[in-house]
C-alpha positions in Angstrom: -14.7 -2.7 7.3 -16.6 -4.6 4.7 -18.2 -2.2 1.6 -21.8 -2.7 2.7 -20.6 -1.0 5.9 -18.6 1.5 3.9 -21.4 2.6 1.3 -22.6 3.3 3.9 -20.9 5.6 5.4 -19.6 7.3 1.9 -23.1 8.6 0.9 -24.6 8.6 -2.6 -22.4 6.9 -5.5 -21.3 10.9 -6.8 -20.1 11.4 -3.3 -18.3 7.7 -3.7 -17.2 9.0 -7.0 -15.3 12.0 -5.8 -13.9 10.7 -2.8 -12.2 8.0 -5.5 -11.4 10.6 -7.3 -9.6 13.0 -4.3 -8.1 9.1 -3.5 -6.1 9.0 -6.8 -5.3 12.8 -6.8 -4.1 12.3 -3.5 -1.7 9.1 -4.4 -0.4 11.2 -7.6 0.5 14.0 -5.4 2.9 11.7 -3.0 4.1 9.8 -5.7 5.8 12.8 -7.3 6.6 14.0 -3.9 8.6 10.9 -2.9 10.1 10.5 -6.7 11.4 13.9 -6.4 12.6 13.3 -2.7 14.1 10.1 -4.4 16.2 11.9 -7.0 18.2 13.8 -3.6 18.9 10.9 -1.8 22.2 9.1 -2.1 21.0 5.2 -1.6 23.5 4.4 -3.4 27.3 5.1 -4.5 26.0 4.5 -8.2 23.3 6.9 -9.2 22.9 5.1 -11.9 22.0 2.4 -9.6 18.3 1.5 -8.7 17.0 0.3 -5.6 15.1 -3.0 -5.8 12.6 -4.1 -3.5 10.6 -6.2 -5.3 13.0 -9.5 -6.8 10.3 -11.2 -8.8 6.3 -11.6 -9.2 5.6 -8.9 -11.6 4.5 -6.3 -9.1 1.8 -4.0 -9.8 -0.5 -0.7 -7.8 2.8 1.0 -6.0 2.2 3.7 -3.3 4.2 5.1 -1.7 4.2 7.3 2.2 6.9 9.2 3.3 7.1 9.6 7.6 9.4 10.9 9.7 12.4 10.2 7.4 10.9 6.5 6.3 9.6 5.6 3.2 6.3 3.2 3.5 5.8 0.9 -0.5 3.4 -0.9 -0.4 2.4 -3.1 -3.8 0.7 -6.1 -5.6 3.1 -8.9 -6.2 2.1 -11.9 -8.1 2.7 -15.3 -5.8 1.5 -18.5 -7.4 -1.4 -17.0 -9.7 -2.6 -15.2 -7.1 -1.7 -11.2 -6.2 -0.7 -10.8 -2.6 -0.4 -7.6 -0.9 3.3 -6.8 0.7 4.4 -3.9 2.7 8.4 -2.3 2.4 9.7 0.0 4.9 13.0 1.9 3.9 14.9 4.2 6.5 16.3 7.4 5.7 19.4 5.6 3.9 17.2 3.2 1.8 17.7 0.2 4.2 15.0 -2.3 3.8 13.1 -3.0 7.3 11.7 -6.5 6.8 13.4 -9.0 4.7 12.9 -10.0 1.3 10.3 -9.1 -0.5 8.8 -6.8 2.3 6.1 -8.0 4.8 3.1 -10.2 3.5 -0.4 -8.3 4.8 -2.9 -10.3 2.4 -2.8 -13.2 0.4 -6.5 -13.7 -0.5 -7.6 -13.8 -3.9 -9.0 -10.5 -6.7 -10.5 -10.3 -10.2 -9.9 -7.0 -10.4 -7.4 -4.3 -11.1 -5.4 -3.8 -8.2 -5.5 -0.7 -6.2 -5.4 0.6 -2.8 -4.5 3.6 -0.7 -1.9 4.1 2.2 -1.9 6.5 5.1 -0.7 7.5 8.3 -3.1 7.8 11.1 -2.7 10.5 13.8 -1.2 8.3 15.9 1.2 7.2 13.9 0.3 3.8 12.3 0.0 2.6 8.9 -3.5 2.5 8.0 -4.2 0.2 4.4 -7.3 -0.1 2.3 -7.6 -1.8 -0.7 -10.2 -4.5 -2.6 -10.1 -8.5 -2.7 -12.4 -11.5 -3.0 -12.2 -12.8 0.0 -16.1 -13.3 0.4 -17.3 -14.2 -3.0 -16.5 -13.1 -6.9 -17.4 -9.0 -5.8 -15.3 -7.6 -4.3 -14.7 -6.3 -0.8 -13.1 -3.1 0.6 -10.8 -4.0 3.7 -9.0 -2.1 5.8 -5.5 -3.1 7.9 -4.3 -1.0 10.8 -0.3 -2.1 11.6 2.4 -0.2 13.6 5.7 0.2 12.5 6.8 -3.3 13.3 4.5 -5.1 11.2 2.3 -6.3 14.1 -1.4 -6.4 12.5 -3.4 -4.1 15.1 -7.0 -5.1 13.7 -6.0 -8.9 13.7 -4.4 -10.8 11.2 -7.2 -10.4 8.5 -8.2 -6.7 8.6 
């Protein structure tokens, strides 16, 4: 969905304004739910010990879903002087899904400070919004819809 198309649906800019707003309440809310969920689990034989999922590239604009005993990261990660966008699933035990650094949704360009939002849809896939440049120097609002596996639903690009 490009932002023309989702102005348009979101109303007047105070009605933009305190959907961002819910948007960030929102992703506060499940961060502290999935930190304090965090400090039960045993991922490790060493407390002490953190989980890494992220080896290099400075990564930045965390969130974080829990689902049906999965944990869903997805973040920023600088790759040659460019952000991409990566998704991380983690089982109940912290075992990493995909490989690496996660699974690589975007790698198209921003000037701006990341951020971005992370749900589940009633159906059960991972719906992702969040802002790039792929268009020109403003930027866009795009939306990904994947399953589970990683397999793109809306295509490749959003």
């Amino acid at each position: 969905m490009e932002s023309n198309e989702m102005s348009k649906s979101c109303g007047t800019k105070n009605e933009q304004y305190c959907c961002y707003i819910i948007i960030k309440v929102m992703i506060f809310v499940c961060l502290f739910l999935v930190s304090f969920g965090t400090l039960m689990a045993q991922w490790s034989n060493n407390p002490s010990s953190n989980l890494i999922l992220c080896q290099q590239g400075q990564p930045k604009s965390a969130e974080v879903v829990c689902f049906n005993g999965q944990y869903l990261i997805t973040y920023f990660k600088a790759v040659n002087k460019n952000y991409c966008y990566y998704l991380q699933i983690l089982d109940f035990d912290g075992h990493p899904k995909f490989s690496g650094d996660g699974l690589m949704i975007s790698n198209h360009p921003f000037q701006t400070s990341p951020s971005s939002d992370l749900i589940i849809d009633l159906d059960g896939n991972i719906i992702i919004a969040f802002g790039d440049n792929r268009n020109d120097e403003y930027s866009d609002i795009v939306l990904y819809k994947m399953d589970f596996a990683g397999n793109q639903l809306w295509g490749n690009d959003g």
